[in-house]
N, C-alpha and C positions, 0 to 999 in steps of 0.2 A: 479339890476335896469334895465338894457338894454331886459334881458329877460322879465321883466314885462311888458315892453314899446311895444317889442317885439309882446307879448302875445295880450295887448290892441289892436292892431294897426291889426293884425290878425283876431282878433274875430271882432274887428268892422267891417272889409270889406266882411268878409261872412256874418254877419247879414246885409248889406247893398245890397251884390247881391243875397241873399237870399229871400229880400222884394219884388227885384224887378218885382219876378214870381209871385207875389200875384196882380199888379199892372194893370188894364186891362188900356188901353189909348182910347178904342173903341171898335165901335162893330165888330162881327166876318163875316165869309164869309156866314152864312145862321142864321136864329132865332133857338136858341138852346132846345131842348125838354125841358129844365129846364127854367123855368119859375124865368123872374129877378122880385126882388122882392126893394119895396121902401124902405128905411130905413131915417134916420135922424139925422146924427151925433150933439150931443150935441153943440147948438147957430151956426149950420149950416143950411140951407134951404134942403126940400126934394132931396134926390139922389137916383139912382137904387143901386143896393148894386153890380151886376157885368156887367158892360158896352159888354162884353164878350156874354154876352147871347143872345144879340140884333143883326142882321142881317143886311143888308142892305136895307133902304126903299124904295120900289117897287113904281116905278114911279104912278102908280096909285094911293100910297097915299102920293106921297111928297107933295103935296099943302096943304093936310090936317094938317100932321105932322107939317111944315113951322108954319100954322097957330096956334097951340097948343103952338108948342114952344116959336113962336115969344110973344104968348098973357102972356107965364108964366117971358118974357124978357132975352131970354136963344137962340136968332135966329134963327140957324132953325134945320130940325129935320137931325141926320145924321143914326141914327138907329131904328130898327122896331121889336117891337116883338107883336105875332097874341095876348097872351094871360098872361099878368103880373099878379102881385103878386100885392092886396094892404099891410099895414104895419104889417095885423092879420094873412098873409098868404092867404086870400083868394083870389081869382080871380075879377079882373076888372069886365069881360064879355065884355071887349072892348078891340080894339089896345092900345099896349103902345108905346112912343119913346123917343128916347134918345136926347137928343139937346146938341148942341155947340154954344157959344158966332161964334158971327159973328167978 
């Protein structure tokens, strides 16, 4: 029994700090050649699928970004990528950005 407990208690903490590299919390230090794309997680609202790809928004378009954000009620923009993914994989042809609740 103690080895079983043992066993559980083991594999659950490497499946947990395992997750945690899959886990993006933000964007990175430039917009990544890979292109974030939108996805939808079932009775969730639209998300990027990797926060990760997104850069930092270049002063020139944070009032833009603020304003996209603020309009989808998601505050303001805190990441930027030149050219996203919509859900079929295709390209926008416009900026994307990442927002955070205020």
């Amino acid at each position: 029994m103690n080895k079983i407990m043992t066993s559980i208690i083991l594999l659950s903490a490497s499946a947990l700090l395992s997750s945690c590299a899959y886990i993006n919390t933000g964007p990175g230090s430039s917009p990544s050649a890979t292109a974030p794309r939108l996805i939808t997680p079932p009775g969730q609202k639209q998300v990027w699928d990797d926060a990760s790809l997104f850069g930092p928004v270049p002063a020139a378009y944070q009032r833009e970004g603020d304003q996209y954000c603020s309009a989808l009620g998601d505050g303001k923009a805190i990441g930027y990528h030149p050219n996203p993914r919509k859900y079929d994989g295709s390209y926008f042809g416009k900026r994307g950005y990442l927002c955070a609740e205020q």
